[in-house]
N, C-alpha and C positions, 0 to 999 in steps of 0.2 A: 653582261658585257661581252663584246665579241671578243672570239678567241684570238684578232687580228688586230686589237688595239693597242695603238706604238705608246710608249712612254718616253719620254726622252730625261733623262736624268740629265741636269743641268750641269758640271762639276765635275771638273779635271783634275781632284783630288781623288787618287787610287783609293784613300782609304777610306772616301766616302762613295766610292761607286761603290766595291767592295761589300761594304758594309750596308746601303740599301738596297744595294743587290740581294743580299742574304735576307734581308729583313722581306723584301716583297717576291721570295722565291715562289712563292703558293698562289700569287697574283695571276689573272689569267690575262694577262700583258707583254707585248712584244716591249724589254729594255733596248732604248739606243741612247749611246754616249756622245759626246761633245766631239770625241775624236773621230766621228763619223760625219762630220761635218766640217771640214777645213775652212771653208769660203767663210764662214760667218765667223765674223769678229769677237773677240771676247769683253763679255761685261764690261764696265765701267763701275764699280763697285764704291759709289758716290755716299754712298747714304751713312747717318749717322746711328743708325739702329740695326736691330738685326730683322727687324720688318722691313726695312728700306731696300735693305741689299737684295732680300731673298726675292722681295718686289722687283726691284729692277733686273737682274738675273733671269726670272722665268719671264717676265713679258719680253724683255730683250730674242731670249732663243726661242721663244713660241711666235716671236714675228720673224726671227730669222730665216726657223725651219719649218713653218708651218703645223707645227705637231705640238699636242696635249703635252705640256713641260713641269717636271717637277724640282724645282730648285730650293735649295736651302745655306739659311746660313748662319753659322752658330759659332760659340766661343766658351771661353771661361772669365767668369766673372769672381774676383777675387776681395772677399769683404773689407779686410786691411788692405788695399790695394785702391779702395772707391770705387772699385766695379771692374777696375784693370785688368787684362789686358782687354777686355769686350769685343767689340767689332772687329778689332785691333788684333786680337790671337794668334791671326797666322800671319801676320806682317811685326809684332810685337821685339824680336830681334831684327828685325830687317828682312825683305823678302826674299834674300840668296839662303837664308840664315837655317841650319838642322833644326829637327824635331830638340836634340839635344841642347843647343844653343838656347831657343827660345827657353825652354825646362830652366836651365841653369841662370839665366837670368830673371827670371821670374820668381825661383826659388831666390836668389841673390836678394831682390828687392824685397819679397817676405820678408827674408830673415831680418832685415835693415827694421820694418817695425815692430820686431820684439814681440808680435802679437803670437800667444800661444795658442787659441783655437783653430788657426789657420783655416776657418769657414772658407768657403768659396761654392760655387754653382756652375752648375755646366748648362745655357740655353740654347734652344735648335729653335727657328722658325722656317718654317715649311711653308713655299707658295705654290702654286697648280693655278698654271695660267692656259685655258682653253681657247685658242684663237677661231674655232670655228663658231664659239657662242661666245667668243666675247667677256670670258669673265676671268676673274681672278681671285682664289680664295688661299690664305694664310693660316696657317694651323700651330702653335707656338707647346714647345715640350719642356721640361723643367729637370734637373733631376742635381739636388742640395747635396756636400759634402766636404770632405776637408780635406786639403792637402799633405803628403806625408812629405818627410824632410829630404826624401832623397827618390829616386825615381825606382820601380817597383815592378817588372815584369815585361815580357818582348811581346804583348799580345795587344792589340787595338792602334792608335797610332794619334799623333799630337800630344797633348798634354795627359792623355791615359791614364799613363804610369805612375804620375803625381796623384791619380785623382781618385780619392775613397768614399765611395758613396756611402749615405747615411745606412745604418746596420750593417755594415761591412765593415772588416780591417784588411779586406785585400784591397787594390787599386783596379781600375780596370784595364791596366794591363798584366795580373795576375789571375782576373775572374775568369771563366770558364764564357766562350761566347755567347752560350745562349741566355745564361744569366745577366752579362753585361745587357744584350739584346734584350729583354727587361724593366731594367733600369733605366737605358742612358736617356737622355734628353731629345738626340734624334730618333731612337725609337718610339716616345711616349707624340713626339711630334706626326711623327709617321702615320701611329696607329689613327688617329685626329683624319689627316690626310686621307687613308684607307677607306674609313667610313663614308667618306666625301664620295669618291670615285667610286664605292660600290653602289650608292644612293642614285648617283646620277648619270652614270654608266651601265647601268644593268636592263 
């Protein structure tokens, strides 16, 4: 791959630049963000899945801005909940609504069904839309675990702190970065992605 190829990270949440930031530090890719682009309009985040969104998102900004686009978009899905808050995650309290707010309502609604494993999943899907060839590939990460009763550490961001990955009892926002980075669902989606781009980029 050349050393001058741009990537444009789809996603004007800090703590998902943030966080694929650090995950593709070692990538031999120029990162450019949404905020470098004012003129183009933001998504339309129509879709009922989280293939739909992360679809419409990168093809939207790779016809925006002409540039190789990595967009994703992911949630928690909550087993007593019927898959709640899903797509729906970061709108789930409302979209003026804290990281806090959303947590506390969410926990609210748990607790409302009684249910004591408090199972739930965190999914990423990854799309990588290439305007100069035309294609667009999806890459989907998974990562099972349970909810704890009250929120749990100042480290990662959205539902984090609630969220205890399976052989764990911290949350991840008590885990250690590189371990969360590991684990979570946008990294195992990522690593998918990586493969992609080094396969057909090199």
């Amino acid at each position: 791959m050349s050393e001058h190829t741009e990537l444009l990270v789809a996603t004007n949440n800090k703590g998902k630049v943030r966080e694929l930031s650090e995950l593709l530090s070692d990538f031999p890719l120029r990162l450019r963000l949404l905020g470098e682009f004012p003129d183009v309009a933001e998504a339309e985040e129509t879709g009922e899945t989280f293939v739909e969104n992360a679809t419409i998102k990168a093809l939207h900004y790779s016809a925006g801005t002409g540039l190789l686009t990595l967009s994703d978009d992911s949630g928690l899905s909550v087993d007593a909940l019927g898959g709640a808050p899903g797509v729906y995650s970061a709108r789930y309290a409302g979209r003026a609504a804290t990281y806090a707010e959303r947590m506390s309502k969410l926990l609210g609604e748990l607790g409302a069904t009684g249910d004591a494993e408090r199972r739930a999943r965190f999914v990423c899907v990854i799309a990588v839309a290439d305007p100069t060839a035309g294609t667009l590939h999806t890459f989907e990460g998974e990562c099972r675990g349970r909810l704890a009763h009250a929120p749990r550490g100042a480290g990662g961001f959205g539902y984090d702190p609630l969220f205890i990955p399976e052989g764990y009892t911290q949350t991840f926002g008590e885990l250690p970065t590189d371990i969360k980075h590991s684990l979570s669902h946008r990294a195992r989606a990522l690593r998918k992605a990586v493969l992609h781009l080094r396969e057909h980029f090199t």
